[in-house]
C-alpha positions in Angstrom: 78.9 47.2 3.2 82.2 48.1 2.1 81.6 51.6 1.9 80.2 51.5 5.5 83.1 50.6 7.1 85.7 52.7 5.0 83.2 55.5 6.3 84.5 54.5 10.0 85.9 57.8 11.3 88.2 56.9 14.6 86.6 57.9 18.0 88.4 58.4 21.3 92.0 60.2 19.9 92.7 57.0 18.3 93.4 58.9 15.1 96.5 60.1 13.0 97.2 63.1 15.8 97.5 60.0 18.9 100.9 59.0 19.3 100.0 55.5 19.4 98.9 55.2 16.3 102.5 57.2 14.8 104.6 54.5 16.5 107.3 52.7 14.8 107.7 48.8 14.3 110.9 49.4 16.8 108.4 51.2 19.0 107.3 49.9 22.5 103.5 49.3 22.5 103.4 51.5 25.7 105.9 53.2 27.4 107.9 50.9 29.6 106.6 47.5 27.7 109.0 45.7 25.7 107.0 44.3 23.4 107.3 46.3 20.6 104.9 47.1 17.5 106.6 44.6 15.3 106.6 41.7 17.5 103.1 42.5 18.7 102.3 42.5 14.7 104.6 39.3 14.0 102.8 37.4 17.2 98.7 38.7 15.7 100.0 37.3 12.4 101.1 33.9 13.5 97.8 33.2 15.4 95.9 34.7 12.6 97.8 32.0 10.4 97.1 29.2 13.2 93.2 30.3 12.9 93.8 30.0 9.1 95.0 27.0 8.8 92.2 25.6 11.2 89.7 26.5 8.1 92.1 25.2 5.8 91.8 21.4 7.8 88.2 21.8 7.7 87.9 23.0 4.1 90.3 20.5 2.9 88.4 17.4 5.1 85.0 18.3 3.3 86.9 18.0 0.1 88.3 14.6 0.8 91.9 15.9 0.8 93.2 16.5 4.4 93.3 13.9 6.9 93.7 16.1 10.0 91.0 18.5 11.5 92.1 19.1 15.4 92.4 22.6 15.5 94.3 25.3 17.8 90.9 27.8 17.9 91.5 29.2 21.7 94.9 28.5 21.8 96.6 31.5 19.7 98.0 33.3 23.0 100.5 30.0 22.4 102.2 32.4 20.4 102.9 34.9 23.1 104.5 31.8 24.8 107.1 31.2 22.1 108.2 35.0 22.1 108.6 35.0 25.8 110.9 32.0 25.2 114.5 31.7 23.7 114.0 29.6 20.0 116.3 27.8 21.2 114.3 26.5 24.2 113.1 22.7 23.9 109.4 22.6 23.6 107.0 19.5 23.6 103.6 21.2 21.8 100.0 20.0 22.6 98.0 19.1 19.0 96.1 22.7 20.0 99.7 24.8 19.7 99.7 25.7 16.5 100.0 29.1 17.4 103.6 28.9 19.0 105.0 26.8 16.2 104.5 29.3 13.7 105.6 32.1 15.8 108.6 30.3 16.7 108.8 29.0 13.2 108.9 32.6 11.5 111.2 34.2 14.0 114.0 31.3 13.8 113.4 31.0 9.6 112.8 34.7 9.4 109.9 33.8 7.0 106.4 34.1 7.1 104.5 30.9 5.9 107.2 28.4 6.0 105.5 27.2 9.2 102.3 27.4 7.6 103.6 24.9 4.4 104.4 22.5 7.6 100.9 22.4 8.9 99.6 22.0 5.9 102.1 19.1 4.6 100.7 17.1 7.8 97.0 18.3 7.2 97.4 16.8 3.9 99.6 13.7 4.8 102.4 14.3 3.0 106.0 12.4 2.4 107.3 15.9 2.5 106.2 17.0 5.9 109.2 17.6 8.0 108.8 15.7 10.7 106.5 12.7 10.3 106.7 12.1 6.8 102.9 12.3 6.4 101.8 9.8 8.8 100.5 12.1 10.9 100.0 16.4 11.7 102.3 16.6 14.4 104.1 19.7 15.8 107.7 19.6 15.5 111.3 20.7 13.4 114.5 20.2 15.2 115.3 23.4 13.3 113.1 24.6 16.3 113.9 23.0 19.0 110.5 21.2 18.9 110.4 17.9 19.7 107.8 16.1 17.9 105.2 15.0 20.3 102.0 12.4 19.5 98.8 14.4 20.0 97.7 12.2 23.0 96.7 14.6 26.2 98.9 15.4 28.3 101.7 13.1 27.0 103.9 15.8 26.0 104.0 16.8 30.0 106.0 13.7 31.3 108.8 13.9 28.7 108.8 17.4 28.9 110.2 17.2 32.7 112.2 14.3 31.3 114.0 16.8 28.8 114.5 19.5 31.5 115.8 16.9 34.1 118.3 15.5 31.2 119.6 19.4 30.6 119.9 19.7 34.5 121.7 16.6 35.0 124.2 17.1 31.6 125.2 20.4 33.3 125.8 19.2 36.6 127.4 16.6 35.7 129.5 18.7 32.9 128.1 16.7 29.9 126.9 18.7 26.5 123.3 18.7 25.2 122.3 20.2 22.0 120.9 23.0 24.9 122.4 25.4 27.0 122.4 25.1 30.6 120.1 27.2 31.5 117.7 26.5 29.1 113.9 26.2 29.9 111.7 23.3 28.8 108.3 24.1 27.9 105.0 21.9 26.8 
């Protein structure tokens, strides 16, 4: 099998003569686009980590060691979302966003599976996970500006408007949040 697909010879100019396939990490996907290759590479790798770790819950469950197995399969384009944002946005994640926390979590820690040891500190109830203390996998790290959020549906929404109201408000009235004034809350 293996020697079947290293036989794949590229079709269609997608070879080593296309230009697409000499770009740089600093490259633009496209001309005009400002994603570049190394973000679009850094956003594939966090949902491949998401869809990872959804295997890991399950693997983990069946072995009587994890105690979480809600996963985010179908909801890896969450890590477009956290690109598009500022890291220092406030965001309220849904249990399904696992996506946009590691994305957000390796661009603010500027390391790979830190975000990943989270997940699976929650997935595995432990008094080292950052946020609940092992009681329960939750999304959030105010190293992230994600506020931890229960996993109920749709409860993330209300106090998500709350938070943006409250930013609104401080700067109209002049008052400092840990925010800037135009910042954008997201759930």
């Amino acid at each position: 099998m293996l020697e079947a697909i290293e036989a794949i010879r590229p079709v269609d100019g997608h070879g080593a003569s296309d230009p697409v396939a000499r770009r740089r990490p600093a490259d633009a996907i496209r001309d005009g686009s400002r994603l570049t290759v190394q973000m679009a590479d850094a956003l594939f790798d966090a949902q491949l980590q998401s869809r990872h770790l959804d295997h890991a819950a399950r693997w983990l469950r069946a072995k009587g060691l994890g105690y979480y197995t809600i996963g985010s399969a179908g909801h890896e384009g969450n890590a477009a979302v956290a690109a598009a944002l500022r890291p220092t946005d406030p965001a309220l994640l849904h249990y399904r966003s696992g996506g946009f926390y590691l994305a957000r979590s390796a661009a603010v820690r500027q390391a790979r599976l830190v975000g990943a040891r989270d997940v699976l500190a929650g997935m595995l109830a432990l008094a080292e996970e950052p946020i609940a203390g092992g009681r329960h996998k939750v999304f959030g790290h105010p190293e992230l500006d994600i506020i931890p959020q229960t996993s109920t549906i749709a409860s993330h929404l209300p106090r998500a408007v709350g938070v943006a109201f409250a930013i609104d408000r401080a700067r109209r009235l002049g008052l400092p949040t840990r925010w800037s004034d135009d910042a954008i809350a997201v759930c």
